[in-house]
KEVOTI-843826 format. One record per residue: residue in one letter; x, y, z of N, C-alpha, C, O in turn. Coordinates in nm, 3 decimals, padded with zeros to 5 digits, always signed. Example, Ala and Ser with C-alpha at 12.3 -4.5 7.8 and 13.67 -1.06 7.14 Angstrom:
<pts>
(pt 'A'; (+01.319; -00.569; +00.780); (+01.230; -00.450; +00.780); (+01.320; -00.330; +00.780); (+01.424; -00.332; +00.846))
(pt 'S'; (+01.285; -00.225; +00.708); (+01.367; -00.106; +00.714); (+01.290; +00.003; +00.787); (+01.341; +00.114; +00.804))
</pts>
This chain:
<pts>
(pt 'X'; (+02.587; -02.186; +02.954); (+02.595; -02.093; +02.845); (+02.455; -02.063; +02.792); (+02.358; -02.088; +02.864))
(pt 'X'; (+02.439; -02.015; +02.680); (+02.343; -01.994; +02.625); (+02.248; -02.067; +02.544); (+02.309; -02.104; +02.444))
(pt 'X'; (+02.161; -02.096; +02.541); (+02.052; -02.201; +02.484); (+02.019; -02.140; +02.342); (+02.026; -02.017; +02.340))
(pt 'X'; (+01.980; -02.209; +02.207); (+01.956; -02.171; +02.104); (+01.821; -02.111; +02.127); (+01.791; -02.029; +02.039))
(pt 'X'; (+01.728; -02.129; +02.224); (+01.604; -02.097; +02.253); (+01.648; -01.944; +02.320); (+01.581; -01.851; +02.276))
(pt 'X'; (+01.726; -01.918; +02.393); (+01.723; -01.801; +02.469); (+01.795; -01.714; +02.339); (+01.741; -01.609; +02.303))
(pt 'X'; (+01.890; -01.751; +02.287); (+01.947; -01.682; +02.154); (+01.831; -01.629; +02.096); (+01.823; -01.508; +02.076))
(pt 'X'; (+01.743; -01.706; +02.066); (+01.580; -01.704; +01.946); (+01.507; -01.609; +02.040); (+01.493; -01.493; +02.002))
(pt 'X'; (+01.472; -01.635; +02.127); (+01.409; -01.558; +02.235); (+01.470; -01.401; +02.233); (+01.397; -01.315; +02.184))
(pt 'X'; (+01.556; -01.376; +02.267); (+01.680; -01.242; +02.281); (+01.657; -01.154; +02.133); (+01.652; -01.031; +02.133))
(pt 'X'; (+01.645; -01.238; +02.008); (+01.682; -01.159; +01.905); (+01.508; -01.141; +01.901); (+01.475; -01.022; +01.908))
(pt 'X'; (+01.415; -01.219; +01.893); (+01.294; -01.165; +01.861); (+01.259; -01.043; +01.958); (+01.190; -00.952; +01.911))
(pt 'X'; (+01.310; -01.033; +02.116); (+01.268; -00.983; +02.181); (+01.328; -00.843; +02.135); (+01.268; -00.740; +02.168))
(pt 'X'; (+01.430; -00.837; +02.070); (+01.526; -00.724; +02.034); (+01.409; -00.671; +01.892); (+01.335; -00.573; +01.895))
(pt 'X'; (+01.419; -00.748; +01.805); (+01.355; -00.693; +01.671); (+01.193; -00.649; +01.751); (+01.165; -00.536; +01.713))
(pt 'X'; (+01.122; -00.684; +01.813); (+00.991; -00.652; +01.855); (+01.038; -00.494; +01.921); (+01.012; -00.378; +01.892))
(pt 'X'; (+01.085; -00.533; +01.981); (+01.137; -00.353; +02.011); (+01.164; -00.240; +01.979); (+01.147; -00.126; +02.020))
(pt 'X'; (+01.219; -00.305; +01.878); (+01.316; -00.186; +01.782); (+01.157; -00.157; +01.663); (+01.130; -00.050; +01.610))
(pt 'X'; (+01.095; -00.255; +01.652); (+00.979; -00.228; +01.594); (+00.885; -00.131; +01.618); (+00.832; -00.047; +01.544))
(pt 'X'; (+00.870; -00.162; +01.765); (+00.775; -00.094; +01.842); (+00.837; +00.084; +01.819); (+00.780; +00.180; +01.767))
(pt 'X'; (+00.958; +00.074; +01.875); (+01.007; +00.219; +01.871); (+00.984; +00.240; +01.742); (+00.912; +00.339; +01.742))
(pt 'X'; (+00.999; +00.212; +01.645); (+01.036; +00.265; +01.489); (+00.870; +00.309; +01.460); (+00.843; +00.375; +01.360))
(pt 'X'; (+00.762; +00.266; +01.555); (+00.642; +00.281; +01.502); (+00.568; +00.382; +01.632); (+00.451; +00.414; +01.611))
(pt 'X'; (+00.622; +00.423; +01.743); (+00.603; +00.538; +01.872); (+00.686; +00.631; +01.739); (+00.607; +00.689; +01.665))
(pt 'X'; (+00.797; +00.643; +01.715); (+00.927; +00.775; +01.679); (+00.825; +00.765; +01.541); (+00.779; +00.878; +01.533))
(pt 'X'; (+00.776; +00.692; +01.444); (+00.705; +00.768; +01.337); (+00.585; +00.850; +01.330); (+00.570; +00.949; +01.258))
(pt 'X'; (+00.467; +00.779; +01.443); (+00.377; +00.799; +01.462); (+00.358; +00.990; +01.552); (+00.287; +01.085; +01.520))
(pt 'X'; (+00.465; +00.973; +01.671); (+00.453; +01.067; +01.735); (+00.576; +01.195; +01.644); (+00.594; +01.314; +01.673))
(pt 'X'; (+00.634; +01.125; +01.546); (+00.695; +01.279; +01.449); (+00.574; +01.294; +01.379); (+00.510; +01.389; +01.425))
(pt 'X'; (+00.525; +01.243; +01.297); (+00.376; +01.255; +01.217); (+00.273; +01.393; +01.298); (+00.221; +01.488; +01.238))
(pt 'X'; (+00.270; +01.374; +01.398); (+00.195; +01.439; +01.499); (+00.258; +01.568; +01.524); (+00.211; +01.677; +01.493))
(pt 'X'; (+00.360; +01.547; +01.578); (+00.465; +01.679; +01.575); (+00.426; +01.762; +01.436); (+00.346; +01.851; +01.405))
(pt 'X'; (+00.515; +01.689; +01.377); (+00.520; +01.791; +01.225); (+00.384; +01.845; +01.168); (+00.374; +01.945; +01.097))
(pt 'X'; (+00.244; +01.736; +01.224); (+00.125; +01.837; +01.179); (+00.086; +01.930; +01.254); (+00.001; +02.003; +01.203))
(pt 'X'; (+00.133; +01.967; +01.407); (+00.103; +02.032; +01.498); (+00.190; +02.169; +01.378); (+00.135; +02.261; +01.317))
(pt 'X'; (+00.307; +02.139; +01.381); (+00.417; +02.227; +01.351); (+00.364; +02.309; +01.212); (+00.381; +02.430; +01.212))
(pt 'X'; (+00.304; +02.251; +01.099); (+00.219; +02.321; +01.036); (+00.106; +02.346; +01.036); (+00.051; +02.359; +00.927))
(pt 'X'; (+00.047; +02.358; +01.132); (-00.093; +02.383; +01.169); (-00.068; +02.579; +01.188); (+00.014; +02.618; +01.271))
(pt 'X'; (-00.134; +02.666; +01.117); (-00.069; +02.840; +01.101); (-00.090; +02.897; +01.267); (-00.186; +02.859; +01.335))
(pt 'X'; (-00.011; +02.969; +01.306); (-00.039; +03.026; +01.421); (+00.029; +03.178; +01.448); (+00.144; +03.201; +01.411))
(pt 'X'; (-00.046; +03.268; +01.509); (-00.032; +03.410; +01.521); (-00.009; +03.440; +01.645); (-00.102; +03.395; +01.712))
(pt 'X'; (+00.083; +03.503; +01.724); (+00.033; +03.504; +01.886); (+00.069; +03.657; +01.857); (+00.173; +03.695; +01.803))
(pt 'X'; (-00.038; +03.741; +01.905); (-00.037; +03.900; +01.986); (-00.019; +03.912; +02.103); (-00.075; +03.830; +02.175))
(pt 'X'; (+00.075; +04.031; +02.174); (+00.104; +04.034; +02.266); (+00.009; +04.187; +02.339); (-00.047; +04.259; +02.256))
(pt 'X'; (+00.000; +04.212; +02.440); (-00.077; +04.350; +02.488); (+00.043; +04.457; +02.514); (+00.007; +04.566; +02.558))
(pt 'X'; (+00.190; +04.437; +02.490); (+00.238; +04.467; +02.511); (+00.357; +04.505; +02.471); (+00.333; +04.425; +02.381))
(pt 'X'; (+00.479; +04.554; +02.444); (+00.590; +04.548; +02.356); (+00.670; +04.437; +02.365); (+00.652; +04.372; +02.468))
(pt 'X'; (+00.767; +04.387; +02.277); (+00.899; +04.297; +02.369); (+00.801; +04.167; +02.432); (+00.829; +04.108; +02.537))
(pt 'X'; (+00.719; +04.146; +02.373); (+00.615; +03.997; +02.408); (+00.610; +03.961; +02.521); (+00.646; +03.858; +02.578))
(pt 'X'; (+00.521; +04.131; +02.578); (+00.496; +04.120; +02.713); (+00.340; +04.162; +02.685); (+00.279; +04.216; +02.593))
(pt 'X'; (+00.306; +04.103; +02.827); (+00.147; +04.110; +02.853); (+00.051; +03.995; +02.815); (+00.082; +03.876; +02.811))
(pt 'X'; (-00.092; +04.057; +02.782); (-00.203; +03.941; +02.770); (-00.131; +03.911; +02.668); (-00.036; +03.983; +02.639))
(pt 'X'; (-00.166; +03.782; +02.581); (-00.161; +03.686; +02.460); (-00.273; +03.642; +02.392); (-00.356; +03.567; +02.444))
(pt 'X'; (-00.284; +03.691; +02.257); (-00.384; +03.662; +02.188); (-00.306; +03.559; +02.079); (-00.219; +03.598; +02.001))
(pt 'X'; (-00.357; +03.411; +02.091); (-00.346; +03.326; +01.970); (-00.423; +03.323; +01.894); (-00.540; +03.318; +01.933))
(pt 'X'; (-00.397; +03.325; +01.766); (-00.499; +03.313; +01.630); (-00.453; +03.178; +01.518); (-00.346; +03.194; +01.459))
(pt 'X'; (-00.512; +03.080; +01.498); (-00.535; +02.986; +01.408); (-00.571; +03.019; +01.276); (-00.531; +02.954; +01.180))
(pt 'X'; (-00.652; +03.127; +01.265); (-00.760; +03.113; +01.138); (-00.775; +03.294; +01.107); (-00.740; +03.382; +01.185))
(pt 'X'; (-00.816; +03.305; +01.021); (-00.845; +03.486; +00.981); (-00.928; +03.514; +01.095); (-00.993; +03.422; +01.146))
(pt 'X'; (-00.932; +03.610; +01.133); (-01.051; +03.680; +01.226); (-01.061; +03.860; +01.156); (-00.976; +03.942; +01.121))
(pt 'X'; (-01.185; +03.861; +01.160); (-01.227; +04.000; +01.079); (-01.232; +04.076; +01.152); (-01.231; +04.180; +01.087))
(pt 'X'; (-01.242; +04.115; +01.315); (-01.255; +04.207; +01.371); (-01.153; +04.145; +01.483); (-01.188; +04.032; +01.517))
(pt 'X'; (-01.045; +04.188; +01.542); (-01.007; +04.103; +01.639); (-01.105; +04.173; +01.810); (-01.159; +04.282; +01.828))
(pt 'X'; (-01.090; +04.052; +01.907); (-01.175; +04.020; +01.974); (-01.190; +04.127; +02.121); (-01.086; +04.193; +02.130))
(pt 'X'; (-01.256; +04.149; +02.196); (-01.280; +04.218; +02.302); (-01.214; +04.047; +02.437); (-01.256; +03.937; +02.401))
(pt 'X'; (-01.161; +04.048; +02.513); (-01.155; +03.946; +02.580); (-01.164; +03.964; +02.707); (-01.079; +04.037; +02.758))
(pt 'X'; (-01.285; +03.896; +02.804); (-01.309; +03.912; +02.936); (-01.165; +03.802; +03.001); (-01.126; +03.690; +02.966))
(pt 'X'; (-01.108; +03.917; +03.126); (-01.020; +03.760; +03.197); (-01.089; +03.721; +03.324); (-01.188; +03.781; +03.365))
(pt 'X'; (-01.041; +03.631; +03.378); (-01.084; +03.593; +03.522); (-01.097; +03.648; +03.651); (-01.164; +03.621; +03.751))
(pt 'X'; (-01.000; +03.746; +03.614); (-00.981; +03.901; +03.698); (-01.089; +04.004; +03.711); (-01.105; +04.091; +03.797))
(pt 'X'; (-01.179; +03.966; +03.577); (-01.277; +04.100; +03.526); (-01.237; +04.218; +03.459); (-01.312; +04.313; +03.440))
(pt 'X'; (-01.096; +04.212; +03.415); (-01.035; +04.294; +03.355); (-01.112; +04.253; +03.200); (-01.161; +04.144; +03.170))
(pt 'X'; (-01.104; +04.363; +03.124); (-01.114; +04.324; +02.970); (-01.000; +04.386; +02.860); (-00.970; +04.504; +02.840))
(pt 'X'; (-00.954; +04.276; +02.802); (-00.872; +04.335; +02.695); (-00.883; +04.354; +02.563); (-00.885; +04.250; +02.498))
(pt 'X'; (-00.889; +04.436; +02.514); (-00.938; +04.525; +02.408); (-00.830; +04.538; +02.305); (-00.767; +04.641; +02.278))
(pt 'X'; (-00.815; +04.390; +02.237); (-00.702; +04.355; +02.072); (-00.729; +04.447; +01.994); (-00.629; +04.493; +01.940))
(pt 'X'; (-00.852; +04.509; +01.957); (-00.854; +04.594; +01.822); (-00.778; +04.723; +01.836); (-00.835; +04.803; +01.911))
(pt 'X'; (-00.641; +04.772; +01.773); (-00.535; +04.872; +01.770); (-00.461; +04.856; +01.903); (-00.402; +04.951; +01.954))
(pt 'X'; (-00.465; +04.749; +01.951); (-00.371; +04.755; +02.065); (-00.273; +04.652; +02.094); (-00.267; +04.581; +02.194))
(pt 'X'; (-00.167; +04.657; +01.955); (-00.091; +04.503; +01.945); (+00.021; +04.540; +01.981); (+00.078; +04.615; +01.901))
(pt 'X'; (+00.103; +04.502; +02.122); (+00.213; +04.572; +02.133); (+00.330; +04.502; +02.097); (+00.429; +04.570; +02.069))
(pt 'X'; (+00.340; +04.303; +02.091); (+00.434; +04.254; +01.980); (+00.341; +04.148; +01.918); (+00.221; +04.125; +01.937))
(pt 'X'; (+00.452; +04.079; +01.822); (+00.344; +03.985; +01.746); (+00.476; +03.840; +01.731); (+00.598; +03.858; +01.725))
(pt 'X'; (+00.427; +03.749; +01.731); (+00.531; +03.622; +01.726); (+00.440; +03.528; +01.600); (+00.345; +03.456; +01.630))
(pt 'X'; (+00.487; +03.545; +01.469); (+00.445; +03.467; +01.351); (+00.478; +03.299; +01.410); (+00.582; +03.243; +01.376))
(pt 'X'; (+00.430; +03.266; +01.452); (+00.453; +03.133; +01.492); (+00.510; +03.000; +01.345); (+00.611; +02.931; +01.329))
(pt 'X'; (+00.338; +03.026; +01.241); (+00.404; +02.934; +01.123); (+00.304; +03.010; +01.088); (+00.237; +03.082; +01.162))
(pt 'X'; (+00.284; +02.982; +00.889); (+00.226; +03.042; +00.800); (+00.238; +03.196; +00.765); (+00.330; +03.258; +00.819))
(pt 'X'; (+00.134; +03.279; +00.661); (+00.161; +03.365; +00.638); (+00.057; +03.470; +00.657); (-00.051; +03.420; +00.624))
(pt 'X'; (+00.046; +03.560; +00.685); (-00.076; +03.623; +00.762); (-00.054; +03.786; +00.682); (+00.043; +03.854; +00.648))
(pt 'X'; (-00.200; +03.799; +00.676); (-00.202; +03.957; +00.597); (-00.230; +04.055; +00.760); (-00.300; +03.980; +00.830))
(pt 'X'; (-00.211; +04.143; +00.813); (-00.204; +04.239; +00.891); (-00.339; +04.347; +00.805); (-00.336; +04.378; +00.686))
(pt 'X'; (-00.435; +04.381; +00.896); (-00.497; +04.523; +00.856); (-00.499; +04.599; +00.916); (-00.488; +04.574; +01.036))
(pt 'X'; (-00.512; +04.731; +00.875); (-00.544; +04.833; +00.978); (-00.674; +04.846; +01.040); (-00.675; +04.874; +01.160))
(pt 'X'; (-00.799; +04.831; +00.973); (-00.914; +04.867; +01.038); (-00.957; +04.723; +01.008); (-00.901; +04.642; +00.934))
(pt 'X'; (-01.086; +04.705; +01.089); (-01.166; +04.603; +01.058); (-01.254; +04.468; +00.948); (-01.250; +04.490; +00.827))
(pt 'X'; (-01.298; +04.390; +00.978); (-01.338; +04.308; +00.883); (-01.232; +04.383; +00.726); (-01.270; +04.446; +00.628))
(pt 'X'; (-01.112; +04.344; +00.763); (-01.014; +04.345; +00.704); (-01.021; +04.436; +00.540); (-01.013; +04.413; +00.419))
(pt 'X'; (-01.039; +04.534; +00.623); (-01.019; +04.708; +00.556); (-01.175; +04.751; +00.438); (-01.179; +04.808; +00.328))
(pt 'X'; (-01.281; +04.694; +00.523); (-01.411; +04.685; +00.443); (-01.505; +04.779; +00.554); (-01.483; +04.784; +00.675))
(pt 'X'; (-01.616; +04.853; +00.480); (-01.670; +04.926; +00.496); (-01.725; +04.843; +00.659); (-01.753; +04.723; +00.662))
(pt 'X'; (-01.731; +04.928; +00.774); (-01.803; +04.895; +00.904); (-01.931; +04.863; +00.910); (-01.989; +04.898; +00.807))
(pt 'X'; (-02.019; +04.797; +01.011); (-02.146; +04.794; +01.023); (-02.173; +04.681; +01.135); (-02.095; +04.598; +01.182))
(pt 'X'; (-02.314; +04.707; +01.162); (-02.335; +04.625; +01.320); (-02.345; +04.477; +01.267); (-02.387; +04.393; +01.347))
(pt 'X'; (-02.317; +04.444; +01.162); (-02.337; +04.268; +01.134); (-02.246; +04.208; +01.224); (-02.130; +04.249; +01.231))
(pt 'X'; (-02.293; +04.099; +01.305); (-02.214; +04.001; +01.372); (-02.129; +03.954; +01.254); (-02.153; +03.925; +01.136))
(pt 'X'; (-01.967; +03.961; +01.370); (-01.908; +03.900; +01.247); (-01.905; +03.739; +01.218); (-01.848; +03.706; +01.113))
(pt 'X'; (-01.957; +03.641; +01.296); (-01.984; +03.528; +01.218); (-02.066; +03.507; +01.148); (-02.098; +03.390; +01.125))
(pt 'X'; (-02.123; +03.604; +01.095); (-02.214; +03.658; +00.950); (-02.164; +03.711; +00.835); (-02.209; +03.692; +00.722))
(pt 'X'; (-02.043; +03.796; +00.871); (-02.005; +03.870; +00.773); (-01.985; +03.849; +00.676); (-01.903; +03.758; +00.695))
(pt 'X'; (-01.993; +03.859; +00.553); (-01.920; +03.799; +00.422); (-01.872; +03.927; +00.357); (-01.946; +04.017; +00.316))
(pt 'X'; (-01.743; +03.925; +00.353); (-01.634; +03.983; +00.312); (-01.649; +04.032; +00.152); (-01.623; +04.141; +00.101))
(pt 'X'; (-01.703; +03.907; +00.092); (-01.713; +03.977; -00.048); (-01.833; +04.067; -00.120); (-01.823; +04.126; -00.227))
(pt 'X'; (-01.946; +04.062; -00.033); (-01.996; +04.178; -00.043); (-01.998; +04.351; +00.016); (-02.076; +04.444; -00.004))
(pt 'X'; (-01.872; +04.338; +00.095); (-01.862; +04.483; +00.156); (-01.766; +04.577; +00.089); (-01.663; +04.534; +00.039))
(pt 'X'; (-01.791; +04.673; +00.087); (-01.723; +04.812; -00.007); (-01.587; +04.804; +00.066); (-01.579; +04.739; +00.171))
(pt 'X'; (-01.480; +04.868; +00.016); (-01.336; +04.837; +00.081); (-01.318; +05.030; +00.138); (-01.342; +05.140; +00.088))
(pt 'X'; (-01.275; +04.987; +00.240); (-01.199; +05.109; +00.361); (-01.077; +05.162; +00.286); (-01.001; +05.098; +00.213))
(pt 'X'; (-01.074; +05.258; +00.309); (-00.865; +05.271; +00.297); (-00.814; +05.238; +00.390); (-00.862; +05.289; +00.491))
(pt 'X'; (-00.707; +05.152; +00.411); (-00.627; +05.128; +00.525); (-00.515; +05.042; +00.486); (-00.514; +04.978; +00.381))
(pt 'X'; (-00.411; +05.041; +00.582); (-00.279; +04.969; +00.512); (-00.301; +04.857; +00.515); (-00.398; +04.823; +00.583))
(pt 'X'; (-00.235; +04.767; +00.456); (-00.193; +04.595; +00.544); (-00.077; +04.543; +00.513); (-00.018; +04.566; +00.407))
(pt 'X'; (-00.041; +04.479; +00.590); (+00.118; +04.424; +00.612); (+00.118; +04.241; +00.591); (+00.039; +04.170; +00.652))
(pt 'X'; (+00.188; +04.206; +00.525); (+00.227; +04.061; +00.521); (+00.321; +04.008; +00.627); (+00.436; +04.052; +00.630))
(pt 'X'; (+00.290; +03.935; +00.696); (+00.419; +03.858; +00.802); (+00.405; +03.701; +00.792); (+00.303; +03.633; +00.801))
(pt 'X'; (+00.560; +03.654; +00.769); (+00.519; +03.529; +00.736); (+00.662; +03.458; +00.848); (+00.763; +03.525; +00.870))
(pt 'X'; (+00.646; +03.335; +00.898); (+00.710; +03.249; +00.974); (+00.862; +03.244; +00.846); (+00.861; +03.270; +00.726))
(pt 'X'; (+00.978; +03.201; +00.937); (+01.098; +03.201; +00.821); (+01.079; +03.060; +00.845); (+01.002; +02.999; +00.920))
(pt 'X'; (+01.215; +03.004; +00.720); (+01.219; +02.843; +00.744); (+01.311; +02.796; +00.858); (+01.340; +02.680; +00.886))
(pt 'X'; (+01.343; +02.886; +00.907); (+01.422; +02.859; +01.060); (+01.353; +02.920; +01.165); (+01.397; +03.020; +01.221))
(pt 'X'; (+01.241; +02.863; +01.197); (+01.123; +02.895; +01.297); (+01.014; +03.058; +01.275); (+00.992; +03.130; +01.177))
(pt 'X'; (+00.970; +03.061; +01.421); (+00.884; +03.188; +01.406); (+00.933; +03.282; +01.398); (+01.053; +03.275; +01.426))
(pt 'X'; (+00.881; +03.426; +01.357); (+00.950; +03.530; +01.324); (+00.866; +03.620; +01.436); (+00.745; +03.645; +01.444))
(pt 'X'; (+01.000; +03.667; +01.537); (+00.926; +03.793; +01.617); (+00.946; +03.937; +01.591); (+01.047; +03.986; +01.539))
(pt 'X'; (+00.841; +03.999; +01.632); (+00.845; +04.143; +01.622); (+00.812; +04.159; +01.748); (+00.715; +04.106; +01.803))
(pt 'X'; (+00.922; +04.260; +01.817); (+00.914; +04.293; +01.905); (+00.825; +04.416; +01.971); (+00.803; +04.435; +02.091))
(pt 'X'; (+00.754; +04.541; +01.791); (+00.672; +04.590; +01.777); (+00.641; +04.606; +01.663); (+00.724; +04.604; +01.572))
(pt 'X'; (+00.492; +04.627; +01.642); (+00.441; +04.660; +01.534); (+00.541; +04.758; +01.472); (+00.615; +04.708; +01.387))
(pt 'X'; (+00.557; +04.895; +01.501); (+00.632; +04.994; +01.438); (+00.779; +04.946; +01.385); (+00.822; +05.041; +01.319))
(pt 'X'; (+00.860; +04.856; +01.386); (+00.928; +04.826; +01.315); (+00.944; +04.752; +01.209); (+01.045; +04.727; +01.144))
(pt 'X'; (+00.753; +04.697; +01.191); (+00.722; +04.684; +01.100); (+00.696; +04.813; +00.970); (+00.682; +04.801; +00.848))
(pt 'X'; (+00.696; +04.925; +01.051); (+00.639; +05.048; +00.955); (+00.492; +05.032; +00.989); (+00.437; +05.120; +00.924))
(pt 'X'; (+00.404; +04.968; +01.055); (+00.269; +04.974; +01.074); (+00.236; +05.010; +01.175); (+00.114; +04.989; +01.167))
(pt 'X'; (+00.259; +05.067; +01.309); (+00.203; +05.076; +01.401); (+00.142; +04.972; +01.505); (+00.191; +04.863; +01.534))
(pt 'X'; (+00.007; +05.039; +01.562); (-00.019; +04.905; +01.729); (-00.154; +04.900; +01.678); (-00.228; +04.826; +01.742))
(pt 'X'; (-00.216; +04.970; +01.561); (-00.369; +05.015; +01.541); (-00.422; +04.879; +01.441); (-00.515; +04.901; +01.363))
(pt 'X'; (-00.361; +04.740; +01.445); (-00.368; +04.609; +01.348); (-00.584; +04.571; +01.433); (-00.611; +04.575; +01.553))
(pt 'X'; (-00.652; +04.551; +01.358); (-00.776; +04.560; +01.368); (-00.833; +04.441; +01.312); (-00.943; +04.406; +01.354))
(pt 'X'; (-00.768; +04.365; +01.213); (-00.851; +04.222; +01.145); (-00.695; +04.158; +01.114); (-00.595; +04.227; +01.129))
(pt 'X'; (-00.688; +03.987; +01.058); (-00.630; +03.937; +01.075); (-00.659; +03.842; +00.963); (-00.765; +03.780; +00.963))
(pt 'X'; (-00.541; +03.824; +00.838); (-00.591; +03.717; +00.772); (-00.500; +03.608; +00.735); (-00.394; +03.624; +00.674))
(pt 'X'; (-00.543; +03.510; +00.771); (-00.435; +03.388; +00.735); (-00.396; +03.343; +00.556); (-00.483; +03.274; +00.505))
(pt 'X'; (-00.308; +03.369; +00.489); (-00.321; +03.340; +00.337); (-00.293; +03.212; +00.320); (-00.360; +03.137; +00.249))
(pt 'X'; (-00.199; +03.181; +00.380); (-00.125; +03.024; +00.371); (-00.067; +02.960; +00.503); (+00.001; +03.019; +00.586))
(pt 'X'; (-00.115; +02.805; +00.509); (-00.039; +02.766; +00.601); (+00.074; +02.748; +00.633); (+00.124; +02.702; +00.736))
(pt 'X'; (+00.150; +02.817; +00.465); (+00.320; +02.808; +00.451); (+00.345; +02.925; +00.479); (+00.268; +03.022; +00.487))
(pt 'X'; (+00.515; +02.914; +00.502); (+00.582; +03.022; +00.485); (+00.602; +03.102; +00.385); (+00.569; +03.051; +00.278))
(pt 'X'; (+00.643; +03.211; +00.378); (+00.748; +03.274; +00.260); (+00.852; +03.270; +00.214); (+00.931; +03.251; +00.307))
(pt 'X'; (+00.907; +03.278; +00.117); (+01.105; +03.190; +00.065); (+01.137; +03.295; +00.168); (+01.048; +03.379; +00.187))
(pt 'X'; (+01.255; +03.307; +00.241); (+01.339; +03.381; +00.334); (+01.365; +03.459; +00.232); (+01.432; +03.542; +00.295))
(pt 'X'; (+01.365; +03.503; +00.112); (+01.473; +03.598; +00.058); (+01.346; +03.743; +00.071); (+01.377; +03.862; +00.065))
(pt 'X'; (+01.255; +03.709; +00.083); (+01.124; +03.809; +00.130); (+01.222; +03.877; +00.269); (+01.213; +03.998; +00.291))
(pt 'X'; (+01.289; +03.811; +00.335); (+01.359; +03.893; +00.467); (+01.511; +03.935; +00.450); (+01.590; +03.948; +00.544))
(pt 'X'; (+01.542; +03.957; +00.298); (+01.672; +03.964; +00.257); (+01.755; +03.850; +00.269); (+01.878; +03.862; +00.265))
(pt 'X'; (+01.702; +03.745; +00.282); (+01.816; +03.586; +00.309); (+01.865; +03.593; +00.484); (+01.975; +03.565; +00.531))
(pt 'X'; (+01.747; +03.637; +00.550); (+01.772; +03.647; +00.718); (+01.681; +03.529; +00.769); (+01.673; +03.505; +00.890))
</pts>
């Protein structure tokens, strides 16, 4: 039968385990869930979240010219054909360094609060609390494909009732 030693043995070997897991399942949700709010934007080149893919983390004031491996170049500024709000809440512009007067300054120079403001629209899109929110095109936003700068407001969402309670 069983030995009081293998009994002692069996249950420590059980609690060390269940330890171990309880400290992999906290550690690696911890990780998850900061990945999961970390803000993210993905542009598509295309309608219906087809084509190249542009991910965005952070505001960008002019969006980017991008060489591929092909030698093709793709050209984000007014040419967003869907958009997938991944998480957070993001302002949409129409023209550049996010609707402020143009000029040859590199934009990791730019500072935003000294430039005169453009006319141009901008649109809010924010992630729901039941995942990312896609648009399959700009225009059913009411904005068009002509989106030119990009600004992140919050790494949160918006209450859903911003989407009528959808």
């Amino acid at each position: 039968m069983f030995t009081t030693k293998t009994v002692v043995t069996s249950v420590v070997a059980f609690v060390l385990g269940l330890a171990a897991a309880g400290i992999f399942i906290r550690f690696g949700g911890e990780r998850q869930a900061a990945a999961a709010l970390r803000p993210e934007i993905i542009f598509y080149s295309e309608p219906n979240f087809q084509g190249h893919e542009l991910h965005l983390f952070d505001s960008d004031v002019d969006l980017p010219y991008e060489d591929l491996a092909d030698g093709t170049q793709v050209l984000w500024n007014d040419n967003i054909g869907s958009i997938i709000v991944v998480s957070g809440t993001w302002r949409l512009y129409q023209n550049g360094r996010m609707n402020t007067a143009l000029d040859d300054t590199p934009k990791e120079l730019v500072d935003l609060r000294t430039k005169a403001p453009a006319s141009g629209w901008s649109s809010v899109v924010s992630a729901t609390s039941i995942g990312p929110l896609r648009i399959a095109s700009p225009e059913l936003l009411g904005i068009g494909s002509d989106i030119s700068s990009v600004e992140l407001i919050s790494a949160g969402s918006l209450p859903d009732w911003i989407y009528g309670g959808k």
